[in-house]
C-alpha positions as CSV (number, residue, x, y, z in Angstrom):
1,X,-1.3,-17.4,-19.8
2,X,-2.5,-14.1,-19.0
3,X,-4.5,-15.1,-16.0
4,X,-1.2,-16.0,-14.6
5,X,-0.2,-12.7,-14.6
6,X,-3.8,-11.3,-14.0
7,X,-5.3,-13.0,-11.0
8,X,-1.8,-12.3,-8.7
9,X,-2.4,-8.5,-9.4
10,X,-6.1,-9.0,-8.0
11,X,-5.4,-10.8,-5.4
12,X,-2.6,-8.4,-3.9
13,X,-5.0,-5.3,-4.4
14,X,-7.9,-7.4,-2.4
15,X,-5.5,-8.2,0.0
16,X,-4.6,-4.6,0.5
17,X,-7.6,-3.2,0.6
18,X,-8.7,-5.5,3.2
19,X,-5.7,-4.4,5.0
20,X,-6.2,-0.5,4.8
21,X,-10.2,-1.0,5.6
22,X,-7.9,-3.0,9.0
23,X,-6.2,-0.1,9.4
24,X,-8.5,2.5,9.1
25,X,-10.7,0.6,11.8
26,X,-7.2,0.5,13.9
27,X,-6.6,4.2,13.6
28,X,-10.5,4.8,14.4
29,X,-10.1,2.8,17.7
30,X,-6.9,4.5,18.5
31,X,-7.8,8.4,18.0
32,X,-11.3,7.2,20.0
33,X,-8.7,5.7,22.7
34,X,-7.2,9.1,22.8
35,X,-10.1,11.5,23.0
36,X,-11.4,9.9,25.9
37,X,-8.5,8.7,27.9
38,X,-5.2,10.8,26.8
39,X,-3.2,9.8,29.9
40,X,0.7,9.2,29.6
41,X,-0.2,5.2,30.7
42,X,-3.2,5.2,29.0
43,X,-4.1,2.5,26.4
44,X,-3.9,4.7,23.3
45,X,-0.2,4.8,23.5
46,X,0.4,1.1,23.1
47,X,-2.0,1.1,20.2
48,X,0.1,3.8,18.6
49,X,3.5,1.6,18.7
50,X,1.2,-1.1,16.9
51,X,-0.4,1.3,15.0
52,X,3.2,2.8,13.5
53,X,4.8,-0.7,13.3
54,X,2.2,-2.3,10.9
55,X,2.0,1.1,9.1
56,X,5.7,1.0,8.4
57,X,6.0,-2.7,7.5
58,X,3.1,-2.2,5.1
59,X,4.1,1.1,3.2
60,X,7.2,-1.1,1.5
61,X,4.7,-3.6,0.4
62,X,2.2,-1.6,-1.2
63,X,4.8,0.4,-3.2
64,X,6.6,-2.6,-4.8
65,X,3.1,-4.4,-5.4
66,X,2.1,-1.5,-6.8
67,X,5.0,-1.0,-8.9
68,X,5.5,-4.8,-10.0
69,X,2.0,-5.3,-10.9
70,X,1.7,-1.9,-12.7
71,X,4.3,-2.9,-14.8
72,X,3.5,-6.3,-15.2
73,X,-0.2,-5.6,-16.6
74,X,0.9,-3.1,-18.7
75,X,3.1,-5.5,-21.0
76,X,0.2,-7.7,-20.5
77,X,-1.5,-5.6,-22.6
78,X,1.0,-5.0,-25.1
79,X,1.4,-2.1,-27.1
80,X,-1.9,-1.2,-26.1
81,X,-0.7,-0.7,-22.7
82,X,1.7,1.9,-23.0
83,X,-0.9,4.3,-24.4
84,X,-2.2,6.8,-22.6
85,X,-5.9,5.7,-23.3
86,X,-5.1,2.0,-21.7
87,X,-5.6,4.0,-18.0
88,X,-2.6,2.4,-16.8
89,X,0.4,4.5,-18.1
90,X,-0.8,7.3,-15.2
91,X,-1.0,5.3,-12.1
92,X,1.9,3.3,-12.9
93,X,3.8,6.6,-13.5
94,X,2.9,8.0,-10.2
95,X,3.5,4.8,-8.5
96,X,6.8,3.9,-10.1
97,X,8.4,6.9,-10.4
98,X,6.9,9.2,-7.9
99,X,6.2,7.4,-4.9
100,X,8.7,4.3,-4.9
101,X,11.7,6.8,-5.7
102,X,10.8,10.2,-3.6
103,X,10.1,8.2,-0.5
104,X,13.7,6.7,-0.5
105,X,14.7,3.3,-0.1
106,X,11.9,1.0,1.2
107,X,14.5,-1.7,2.7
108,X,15.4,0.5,5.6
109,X,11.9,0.3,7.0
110,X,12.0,-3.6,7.0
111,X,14.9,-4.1,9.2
């Protein structure tokens, strides 16, 4: 029962971290772009619209993964996940509360 609720939670962090190492080489290409060709037509622009439109689409997803699956694990654990010496009462914390909240509402950047 527990790998039900386990291998989801891996699987979304795999499939973001694939996606931010995606990114980074994305970015990489585009400030390269820019340094050598920073032209108003140049190529570096169009990479930026990309560049901004998978960024936004993505920032939703990894918030609400984040917090779903922090949350989720820790009452996997049971009582022993709400103590602090679990490890997950922090993250989930920061990602619950702090960034899911103080960066607004994450709907607005899907439509």
């Amino acid at each position: 029962m527990q790998q039900m609720k386990v291998v989801p939670a891996i699987s979304a962090a795999w499939a973001h971290l694939i996606t931010s190492v995606k990114m980074q080489g994305l970015y990489d290409l585009y400030t390269q772009e820019l340094k050598l060709n920073s032209q108003k037509g140049s190529k570096a622009f169009d990479m930026l619209q990309e560049l901004h439109c998978v960024a936004a689409g993505l920032k939703p997803l990894g918030t609400w993964h984040g917090e779903y699956f922090g949350e989720l694990l820790k009452q996997s654990c049971g009582g022993h996940g709400y103590l602090q010496i679990s490890g997950l009462t922090r993250p989930h914390t920061d990602i619950g509360f702090g960034i899911t909240t103080a960066e607004g509402d994450n709907h607005v950047l899907l439509q």
